[in-house]
C-alpha positions as CSV (number, residue, x, y, z in Angstrom):
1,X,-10.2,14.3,18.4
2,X,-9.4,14.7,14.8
3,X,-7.0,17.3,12.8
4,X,-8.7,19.4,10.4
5,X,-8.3,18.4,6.7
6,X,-4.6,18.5,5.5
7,X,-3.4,19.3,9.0
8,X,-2.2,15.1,9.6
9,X,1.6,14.7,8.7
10,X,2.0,12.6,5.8
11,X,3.7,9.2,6.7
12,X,5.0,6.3,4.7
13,X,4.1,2.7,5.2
14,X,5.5,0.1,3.8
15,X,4.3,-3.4,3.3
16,X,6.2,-6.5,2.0
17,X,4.1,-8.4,-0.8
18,X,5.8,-12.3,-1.0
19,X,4.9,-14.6,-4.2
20,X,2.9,-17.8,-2.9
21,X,5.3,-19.5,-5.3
22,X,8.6,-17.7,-4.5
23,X,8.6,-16.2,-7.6
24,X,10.5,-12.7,-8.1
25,X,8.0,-9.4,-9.2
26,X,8.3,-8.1,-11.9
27,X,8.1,-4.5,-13.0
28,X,4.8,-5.1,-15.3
29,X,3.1,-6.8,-12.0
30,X,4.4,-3.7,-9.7
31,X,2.8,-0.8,-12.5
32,X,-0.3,-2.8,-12.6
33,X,-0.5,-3.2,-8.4
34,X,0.7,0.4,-8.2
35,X,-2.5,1.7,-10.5
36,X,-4.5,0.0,-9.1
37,X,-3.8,1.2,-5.8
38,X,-5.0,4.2,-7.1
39,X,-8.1,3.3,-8.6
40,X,-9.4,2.2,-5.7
41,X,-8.0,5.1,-3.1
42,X,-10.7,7.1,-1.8
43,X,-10.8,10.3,0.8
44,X,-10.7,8.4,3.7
45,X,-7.4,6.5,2.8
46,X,-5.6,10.0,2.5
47,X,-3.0,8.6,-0.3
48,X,-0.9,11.5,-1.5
49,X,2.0,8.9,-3.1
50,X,2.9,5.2,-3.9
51,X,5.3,3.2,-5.3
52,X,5.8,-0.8,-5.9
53,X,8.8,-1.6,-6.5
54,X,9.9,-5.8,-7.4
55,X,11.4,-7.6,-5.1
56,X,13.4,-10.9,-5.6
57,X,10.3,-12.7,-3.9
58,X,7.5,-10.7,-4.3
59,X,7.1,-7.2,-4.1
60,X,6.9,-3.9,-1.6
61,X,4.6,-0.8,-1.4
62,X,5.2,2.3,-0.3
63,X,2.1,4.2,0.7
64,X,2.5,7.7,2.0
65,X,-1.2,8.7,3.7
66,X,-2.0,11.5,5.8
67,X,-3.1,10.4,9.0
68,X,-2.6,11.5,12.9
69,X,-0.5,8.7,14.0
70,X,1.7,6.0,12.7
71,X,-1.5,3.4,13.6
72,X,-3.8,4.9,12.0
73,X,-1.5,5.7,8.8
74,X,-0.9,1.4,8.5
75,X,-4.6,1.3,9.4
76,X,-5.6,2.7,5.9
77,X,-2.8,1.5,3.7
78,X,-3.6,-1.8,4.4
79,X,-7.0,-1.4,3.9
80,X,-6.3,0.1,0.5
81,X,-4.1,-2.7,-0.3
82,X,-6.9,-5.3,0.8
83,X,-9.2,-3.3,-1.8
84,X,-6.5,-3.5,-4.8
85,X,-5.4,-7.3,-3.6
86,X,-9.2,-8.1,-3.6
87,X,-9.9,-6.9,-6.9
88,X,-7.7,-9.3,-8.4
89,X,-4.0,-7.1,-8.2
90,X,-1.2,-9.2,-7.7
91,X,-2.8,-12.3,-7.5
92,X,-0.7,-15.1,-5.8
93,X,0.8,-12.1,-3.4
94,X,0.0,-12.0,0.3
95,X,0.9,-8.9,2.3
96,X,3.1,-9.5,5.5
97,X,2.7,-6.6,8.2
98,X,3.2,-3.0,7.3
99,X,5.7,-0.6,9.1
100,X,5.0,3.3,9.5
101,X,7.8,5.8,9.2
């Protein structure tokens, strides 16, 4: 069974991004992930915030999404990721696993 619209919690996941090569992000590669994250968010990934912050290999994303459950919250913050990572964001960045708070 599902909530009505805006009755899901809003829950933060985050997601480690490491560099292929090692290399540190930088804040110019974490504004460009972090718009694009919202150029691509639609309805059904229920994004209300985000922020990418560099990281001395990589990168990580905070996604806060409404959803029912801490599952289904990772569930569509890392699909939104695949769709920004896809489209060409952060190139030479793999995600690792995401956690829900």
């Amino acid at each position: 069974m599902t909530s009505p619209a805006g009755a899901d919690p809003v829950l933060l996941v985050r997601i480690p991004l490491r560099s292929s090569t090692g290399a540190a992000g930088t804040e110019g590669g974490a504004n460009l992930l972090q718009d694009a994250l919202w150029a691509h968010a639609r309805p059904p990934h229920a994004l209300e915030h985000v922020r990418v912050r560099p990281q001395p290999r990589g990168m990580h994303v905070a996604l806060f999404v409404r959803a029912a459950d801490p599952a289904a919250a990772a569930h569509q913050a890392y699909g939104l990721l695949a769709l920004a990572l896809a489209a060409g964001a952060a190139r030479g960045h793999r995600p690792g696993p995401p956690a829900c708070a």
